[in-house]
C-alpha positions as a Markdown table, in Angstrom:
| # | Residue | x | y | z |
|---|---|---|---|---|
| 1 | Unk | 59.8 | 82.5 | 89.8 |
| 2 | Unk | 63.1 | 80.9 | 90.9 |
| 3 | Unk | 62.2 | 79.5 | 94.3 |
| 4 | Unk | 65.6 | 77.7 | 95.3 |
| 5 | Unk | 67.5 | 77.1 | 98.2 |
| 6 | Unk | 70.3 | 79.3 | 97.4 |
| 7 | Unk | 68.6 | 82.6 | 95.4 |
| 8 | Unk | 67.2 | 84.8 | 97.5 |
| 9 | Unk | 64.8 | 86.2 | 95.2 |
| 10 | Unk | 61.2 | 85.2 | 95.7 |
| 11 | Unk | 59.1 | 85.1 | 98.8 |
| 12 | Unk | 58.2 | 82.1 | 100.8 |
| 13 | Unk | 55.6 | 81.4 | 103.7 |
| 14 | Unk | 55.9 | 80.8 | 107.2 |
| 15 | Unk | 55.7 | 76.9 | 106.7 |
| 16 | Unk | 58.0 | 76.7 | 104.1 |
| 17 | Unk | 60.2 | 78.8 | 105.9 |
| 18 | Unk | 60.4 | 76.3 | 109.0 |
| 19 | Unk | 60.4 | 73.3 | 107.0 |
| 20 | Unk | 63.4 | 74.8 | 105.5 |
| 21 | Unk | 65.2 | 75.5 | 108.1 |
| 22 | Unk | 64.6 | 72.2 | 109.9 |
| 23 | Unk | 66.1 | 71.0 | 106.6 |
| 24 | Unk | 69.2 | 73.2 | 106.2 |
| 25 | Unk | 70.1 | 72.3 | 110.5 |
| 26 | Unk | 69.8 | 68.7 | 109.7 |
| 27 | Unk | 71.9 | 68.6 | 106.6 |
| 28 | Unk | 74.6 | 70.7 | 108.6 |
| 29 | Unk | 74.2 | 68.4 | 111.6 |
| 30 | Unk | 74.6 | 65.3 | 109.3 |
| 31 | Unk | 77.7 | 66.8 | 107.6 |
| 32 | Unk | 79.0 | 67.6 | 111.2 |
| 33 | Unk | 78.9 | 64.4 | 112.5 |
| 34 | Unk | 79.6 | 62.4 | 109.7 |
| 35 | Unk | 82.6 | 64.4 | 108.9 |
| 36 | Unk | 83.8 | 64.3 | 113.0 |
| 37 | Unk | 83.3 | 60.8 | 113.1 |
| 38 | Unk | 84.6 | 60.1 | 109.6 |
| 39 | Unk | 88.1 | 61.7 | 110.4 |
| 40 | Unk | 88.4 | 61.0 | 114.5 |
| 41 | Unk | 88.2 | 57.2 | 113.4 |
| 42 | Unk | 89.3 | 56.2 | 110.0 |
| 43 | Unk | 92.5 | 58.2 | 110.0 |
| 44 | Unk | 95.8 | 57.0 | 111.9 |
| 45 | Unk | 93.1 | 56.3 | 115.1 |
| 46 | Unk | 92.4 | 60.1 | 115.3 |
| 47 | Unk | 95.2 | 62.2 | 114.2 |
| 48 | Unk | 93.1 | 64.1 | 111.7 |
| 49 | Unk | 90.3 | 64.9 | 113.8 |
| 50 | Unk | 90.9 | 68.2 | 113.8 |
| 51 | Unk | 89.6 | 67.8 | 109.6 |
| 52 | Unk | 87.0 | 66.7 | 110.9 |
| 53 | Unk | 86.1 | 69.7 | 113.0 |
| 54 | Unk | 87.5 | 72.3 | 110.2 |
| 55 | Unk | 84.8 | 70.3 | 108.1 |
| 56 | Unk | 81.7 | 71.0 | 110.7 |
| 57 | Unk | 82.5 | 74.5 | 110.5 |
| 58 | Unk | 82.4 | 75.0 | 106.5 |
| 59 | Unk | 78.9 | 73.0 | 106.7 |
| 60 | Unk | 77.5 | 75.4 | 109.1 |
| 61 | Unk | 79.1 | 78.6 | 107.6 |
| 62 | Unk | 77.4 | 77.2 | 104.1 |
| 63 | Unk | 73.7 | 76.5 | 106.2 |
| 64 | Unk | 74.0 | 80.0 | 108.2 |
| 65 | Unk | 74.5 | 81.9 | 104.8 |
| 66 | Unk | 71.7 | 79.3 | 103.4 |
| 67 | Unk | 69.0 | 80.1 | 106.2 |
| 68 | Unk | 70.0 | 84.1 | 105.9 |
| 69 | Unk | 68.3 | 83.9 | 102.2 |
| 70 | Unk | 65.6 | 82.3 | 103.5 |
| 71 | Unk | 65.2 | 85.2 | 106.0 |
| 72 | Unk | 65.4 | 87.5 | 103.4 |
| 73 | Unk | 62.4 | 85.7 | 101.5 |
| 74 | Unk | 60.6 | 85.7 | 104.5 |
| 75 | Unk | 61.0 | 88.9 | 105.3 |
| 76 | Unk | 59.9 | 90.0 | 101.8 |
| 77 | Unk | 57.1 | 88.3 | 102.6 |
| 78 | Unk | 56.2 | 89.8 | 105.5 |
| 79 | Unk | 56.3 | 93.2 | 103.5 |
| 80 | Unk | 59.5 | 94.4 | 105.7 |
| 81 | Unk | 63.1 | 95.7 | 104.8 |
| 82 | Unk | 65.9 | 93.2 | 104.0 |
| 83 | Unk | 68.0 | 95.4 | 105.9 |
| 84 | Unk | 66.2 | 93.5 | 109.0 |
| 85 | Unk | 68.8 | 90.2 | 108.4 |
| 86 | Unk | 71.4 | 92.8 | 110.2 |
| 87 | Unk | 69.8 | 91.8 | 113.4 |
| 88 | Unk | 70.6 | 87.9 | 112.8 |
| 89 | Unk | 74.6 | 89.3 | 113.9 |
| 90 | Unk | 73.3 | 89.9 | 117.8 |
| 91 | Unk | 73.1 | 87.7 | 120.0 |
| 92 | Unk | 69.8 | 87.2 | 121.5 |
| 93 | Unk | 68.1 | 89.6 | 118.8 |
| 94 | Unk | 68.4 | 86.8 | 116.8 |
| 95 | Unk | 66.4 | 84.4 | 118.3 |
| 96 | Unk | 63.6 | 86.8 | 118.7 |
| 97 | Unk | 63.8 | 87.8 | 114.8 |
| 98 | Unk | 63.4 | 84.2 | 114.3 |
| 99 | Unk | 60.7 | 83.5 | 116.4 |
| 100 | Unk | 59.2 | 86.6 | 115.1 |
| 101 | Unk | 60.1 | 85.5 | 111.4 |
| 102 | Unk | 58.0 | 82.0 | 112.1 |
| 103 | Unk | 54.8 | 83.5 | 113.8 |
| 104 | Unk | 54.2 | 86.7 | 111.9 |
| 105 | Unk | 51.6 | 87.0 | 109.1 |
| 106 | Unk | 52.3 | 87.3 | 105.9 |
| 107 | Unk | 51.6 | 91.0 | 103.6 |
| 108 | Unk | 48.0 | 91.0 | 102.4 |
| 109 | Unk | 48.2 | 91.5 | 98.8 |
């Protein structure tokens, strides 16, 4: 089965699952700073930094759609409903779906 980054068929385990989203933050953060420090220095001594910024944002908007297929895998795993990503849009919820998503089991077959 196509176990990729950016499908979000398949299922995957709770250490994949973290080691993945350790990955897809650092990439982001990387991205981020290379592209703030990149643009706030290279450019007319810091004219464009806002680029830089507008950059940041694209990486994470790429790494938060990223980690939401990895939720759905993991949730699949877990045996529940995909409809359970919904919580991921409140604040605080999130975190707890998260920490749920690492910590929980996965479905006996």
């Amino acid at each position: 089965m196509n176990n990729s980054f950016l499908s979000s068929e398949g299922v995957i385990g709770r250490f994949s699952f973290i080691l993945r989203l350790v990955l897809i933050v650092a990439i982001a953060a990387a991205i981020s700073y290379a592209a703030i420090y990149y643009f706030a220095n290279y450019f007319h001594h810091g004219t464009f930094g806002t680029l830089g910024i507008f950059v940041s944002i694209v990486a994470s908007l790429l790494a938060a759609m990223v980690g939401l297929m990895q939720m759905l895998k993991r949730l699949r795993d877990m045996g529940k409903g995909a409809y359970l990503t919904l919580l991921m849009l409140i604040p605080g919820v999130n975190v707890l779906l998260l920490l749920y998503a690492c910590v929980a089991p996965s479905k006996a077959a």
